[in-house]
Every structure is written in C-alpha cells, then in structure tokens.
C-alpha positions in Angstrom: 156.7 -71.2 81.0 157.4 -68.8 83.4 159.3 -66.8 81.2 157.0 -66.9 78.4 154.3 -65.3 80.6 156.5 -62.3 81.7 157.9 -61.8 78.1 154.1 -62.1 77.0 153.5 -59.5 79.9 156.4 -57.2 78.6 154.8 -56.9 75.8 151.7 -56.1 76.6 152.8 -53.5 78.7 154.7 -52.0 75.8 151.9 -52.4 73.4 149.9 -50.5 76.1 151.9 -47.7 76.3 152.3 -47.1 72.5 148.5 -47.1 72.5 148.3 -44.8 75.0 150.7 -42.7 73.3 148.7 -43.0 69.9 145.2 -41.6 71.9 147.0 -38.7 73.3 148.5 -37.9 70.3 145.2 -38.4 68.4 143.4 -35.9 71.4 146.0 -33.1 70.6 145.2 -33.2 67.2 141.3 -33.9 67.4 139.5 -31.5 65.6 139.8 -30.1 62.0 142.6 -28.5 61.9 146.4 -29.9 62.6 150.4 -28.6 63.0 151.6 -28.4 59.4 155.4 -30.1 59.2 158.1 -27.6 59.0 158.9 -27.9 55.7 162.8 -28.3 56.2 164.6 -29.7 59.1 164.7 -27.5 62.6 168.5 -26.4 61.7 167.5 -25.1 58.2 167.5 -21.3 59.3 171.1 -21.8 61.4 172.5 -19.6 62.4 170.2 -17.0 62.5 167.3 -18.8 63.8 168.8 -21.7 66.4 167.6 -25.5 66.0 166.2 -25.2 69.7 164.2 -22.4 68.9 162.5 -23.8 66.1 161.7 -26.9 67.8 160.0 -25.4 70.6 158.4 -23.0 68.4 156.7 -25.4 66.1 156.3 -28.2 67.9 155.3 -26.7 71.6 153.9 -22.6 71.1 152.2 -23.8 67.4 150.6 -26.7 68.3 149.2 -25.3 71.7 147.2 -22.8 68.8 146.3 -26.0 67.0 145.4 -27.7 70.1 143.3 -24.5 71.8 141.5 -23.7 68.8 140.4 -27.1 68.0 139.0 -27.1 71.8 137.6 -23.8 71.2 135.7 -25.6 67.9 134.4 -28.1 69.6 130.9 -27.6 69.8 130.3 -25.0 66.7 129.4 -27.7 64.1 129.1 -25.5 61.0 132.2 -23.3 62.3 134.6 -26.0 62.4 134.0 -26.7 58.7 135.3 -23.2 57.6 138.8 -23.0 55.7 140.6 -21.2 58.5 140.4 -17.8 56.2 136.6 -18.1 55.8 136.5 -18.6 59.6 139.4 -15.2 60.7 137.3 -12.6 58.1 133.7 -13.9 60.2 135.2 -13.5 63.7 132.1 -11.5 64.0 130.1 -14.1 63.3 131.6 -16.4 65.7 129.7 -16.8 69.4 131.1 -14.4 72.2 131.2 -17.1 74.3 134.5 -18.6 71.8 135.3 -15.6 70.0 138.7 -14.5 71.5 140.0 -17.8 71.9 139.2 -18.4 68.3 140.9 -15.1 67.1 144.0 -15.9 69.4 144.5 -19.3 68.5 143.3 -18.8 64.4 145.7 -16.4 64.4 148.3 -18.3 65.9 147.7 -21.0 63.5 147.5 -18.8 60.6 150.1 -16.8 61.1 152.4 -19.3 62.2 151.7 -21.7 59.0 152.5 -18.9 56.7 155.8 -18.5 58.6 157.3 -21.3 58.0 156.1 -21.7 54.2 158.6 -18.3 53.7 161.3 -19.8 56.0 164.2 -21.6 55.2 165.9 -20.4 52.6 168.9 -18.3 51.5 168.3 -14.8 51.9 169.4 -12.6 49.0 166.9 -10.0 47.5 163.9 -10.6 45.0 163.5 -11.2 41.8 160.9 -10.8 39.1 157.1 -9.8 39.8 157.8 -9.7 43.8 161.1 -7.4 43.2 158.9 -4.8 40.7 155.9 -4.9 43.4 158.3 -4.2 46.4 160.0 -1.5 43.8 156.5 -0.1 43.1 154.6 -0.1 46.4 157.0 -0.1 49.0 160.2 1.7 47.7 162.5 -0.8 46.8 164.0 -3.8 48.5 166.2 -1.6 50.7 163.7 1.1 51.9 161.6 -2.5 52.7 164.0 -3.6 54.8 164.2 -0.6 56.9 160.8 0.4 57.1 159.6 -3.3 57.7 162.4 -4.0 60.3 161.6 -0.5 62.1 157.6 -1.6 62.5 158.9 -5.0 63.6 160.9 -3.5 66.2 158.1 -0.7 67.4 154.9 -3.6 67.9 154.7 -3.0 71.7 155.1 -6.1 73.3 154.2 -9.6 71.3 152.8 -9.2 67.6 153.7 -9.4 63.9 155.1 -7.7 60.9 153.4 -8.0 57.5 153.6 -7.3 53.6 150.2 -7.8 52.4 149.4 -8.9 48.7 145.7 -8.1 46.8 144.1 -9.3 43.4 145.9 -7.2 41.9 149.3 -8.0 43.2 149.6 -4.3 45.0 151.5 -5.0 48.4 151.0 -3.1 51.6 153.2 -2.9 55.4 151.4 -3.2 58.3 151.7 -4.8 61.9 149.5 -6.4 64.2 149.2 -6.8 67.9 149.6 -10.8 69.3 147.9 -13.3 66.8 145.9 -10.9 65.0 146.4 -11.4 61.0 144.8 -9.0 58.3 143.1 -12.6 57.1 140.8 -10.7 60.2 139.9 -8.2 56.9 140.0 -10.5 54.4 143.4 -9.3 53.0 145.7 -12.2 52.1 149.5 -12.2 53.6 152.6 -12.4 51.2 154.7 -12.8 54.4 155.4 -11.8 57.5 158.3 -12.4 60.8 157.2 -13.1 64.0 158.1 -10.8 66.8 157.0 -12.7 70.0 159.9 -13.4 72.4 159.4 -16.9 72.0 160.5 -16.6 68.2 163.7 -15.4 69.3 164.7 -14.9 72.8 167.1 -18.0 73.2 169.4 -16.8 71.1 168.9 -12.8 71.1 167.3 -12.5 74.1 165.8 -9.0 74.6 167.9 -7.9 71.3 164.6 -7.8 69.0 166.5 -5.3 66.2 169.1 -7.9 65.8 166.4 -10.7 65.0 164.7 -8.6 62.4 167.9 -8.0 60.6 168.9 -11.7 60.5 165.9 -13.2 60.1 166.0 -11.9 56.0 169.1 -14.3 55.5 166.4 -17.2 56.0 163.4 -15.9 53.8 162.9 -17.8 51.0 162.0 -15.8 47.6 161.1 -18.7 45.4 158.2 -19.5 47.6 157.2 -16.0 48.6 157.3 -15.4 44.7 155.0 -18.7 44.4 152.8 -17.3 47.3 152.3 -13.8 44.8 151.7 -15.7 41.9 148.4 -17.5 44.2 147.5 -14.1 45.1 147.2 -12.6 41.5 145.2 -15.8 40.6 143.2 -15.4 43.9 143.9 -19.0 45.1 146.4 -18.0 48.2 144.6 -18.8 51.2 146.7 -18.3 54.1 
C-alpha cells in the first residue's frame, strides 16, 4: 500500500513538472508570432558556422525577439494581426509607447527567419535568373562577394548585410544598423548574413572578415533562387 501511494506520488510529481514545463513553454510562445525550426540540423553549416553557435543563436538570441515582440504585441489588438511585413513598413503607425521594441524585436524576427531559409547549404556560385541579376545589377558573382563582404565588415558595431530583390527582379546592396530590415521600406530581402557578434564570435571571435568569407560556403542557391522566383511573382514576404 505504502508503496503504491509514493509511486502514485512519483508520478504526480512528474506529471506536475511536465505540465509546468508545457505552460512555460506555451508563455514563451504566447502571442502571434513563433521561432520557425531551423530547417536542417544545428551542424548543417560545419565548419564554418559551429553547432554551438547555431544552437544558441536560434534557440536563445531568436526566440528572445519572438518572445519580446510578442510582449510588446500584447495589448495592440488590430497590430498583432498584421503579417510581420505589413506590420515593419507601418512602424510609423505603431504607438510610441511600443514602437522601438517592435522595430528591434520585428526585425530580429524577420531578419533572423530569412537567415536561416538561405542557410545550410553548399556554397558554390549561382545559377540561372539569380546568377544574370547578380551579373546585371551588382557586377557579377565575384565583384558581389567583395563588395558585399566589405559592407558586412564596415557596419559599425551590430547590424546586417543585404541584397534586396523588387517586382521586377532588379537587386540592390545595402546594410543596416542592429535589427533594422529594408521590410522597414517595404523592399523585400533576397538574403542577407548576420554580423552581430553573437552570429559568430565563438568560433571567430573579433575576426568579423573571416566570417563573411566563410559564411558563402553555407548559402544555399536553390532556395535563394526559390526566394527570387516569389519576389518576381510578388508573393515573398519576408
């Protein structure tokens, strides 16, 4: 008897914690918006992007964004059932009061969800209508390369590094400052690298040049190419 009661009470105490677990799960996510899975397994991108790195990235600096700007939505009824584009190009529309934690964390979440969709591939160079774009508005692959890792490597402090896409597939370089995305403009990415320190500072710590040039062995074309096909038919969101 006694031993039924305390393996009864085991239980219950185990049931207790999984539910506990389950409600603080649920409260990190509550809200509309939620971490994306990586696509690929945290080791895909070794080893030019470390397992650790990905794994803190995604699951701890990406889902604070989540997290924050869920918080931040709380309250905003009609705001929180934006797509996240609709809701980056009306920042101005957003109250004061929740305005730069919106921009900070949106752009987190934006940014961040479009880097992993161009993540974990091979490398190589493009093919097709992304190589002839790149070829046509930014120089060739080559010149891309050098111009895009030399703005990677000149954003002053934390930021990004961009190609931008429009209707009409024309493609454009630009960088922004911390989690600010041209989704801000209404412009649509085609992709972009991350040049926070948490992106790559375990394994190149304060070497930033030497992340840029590595990270193109992980860029996946098939999937940037699909991401230029949705921009042409205007149904790439972030």
């Amino acid at each position: 008897m006694h031993a039924r009661l305390h393996r009864r009470s085991v239980l219950t105490g185990f049931a207790a914690l999984a539910l506990a677990g389950s409600a603080r799960g649920a409260a990190a996510q509550a809200g509309p918006y939620s971490l994306p899975p990586l696509p690929y397994a945290a080791d895909a991108n070794e080893p030019h992007i470390d397992a650790r790195t990905m794994e803190i990235h995604h699951g701890k600096h990406h889902q604070a964004y989540v997290t924050n700007l869920n918080a931040a939505l709380k309250d905003q009824g009609e705001l929180a059932k934006l797509p996240l584009e609709q809701l980056l190009a009306g920042l101005d529309k957003v109250p004061e009061s929740v305005r730069t934690a919106i921009r900070n964390n949106g752009g987190g979440h934006a940014n961040h969800s479009m880097f992993w969709q161009v993540m974990g591939g091979k490398g190589g160079e493009p093919a097709g209508e992304v190589a002839a774009a790149i070829e046509r508005d930014l120089g060739g692959f080559a010149k891309l390369k050098t111009d895009f890792n030399g703005a990677g490597a000149r954003v002053f402090g934390s930021g990004w590094v961009f190609v931008t896409v429009d209707r009409d597939g024309k493609l454009a370089l630009t960088a922004r400052p911390n989690q600010d995305t041209p989704l801000m403009e209404g412009k649509r990415v085609l992709f972009g690298n991350d040049v926070w320190e948490h992106a790559y500072y375990l394994k190149y710590q304060n070497r930033r040049p030497d992340y840029l040039a590595a990270w193109w062995n992980v860029v996946d074309w098939s999937r940037i190419a699909e991401r230029y096909a949705a921009a042409k038919a205007g149904t790439l969101t972030i």
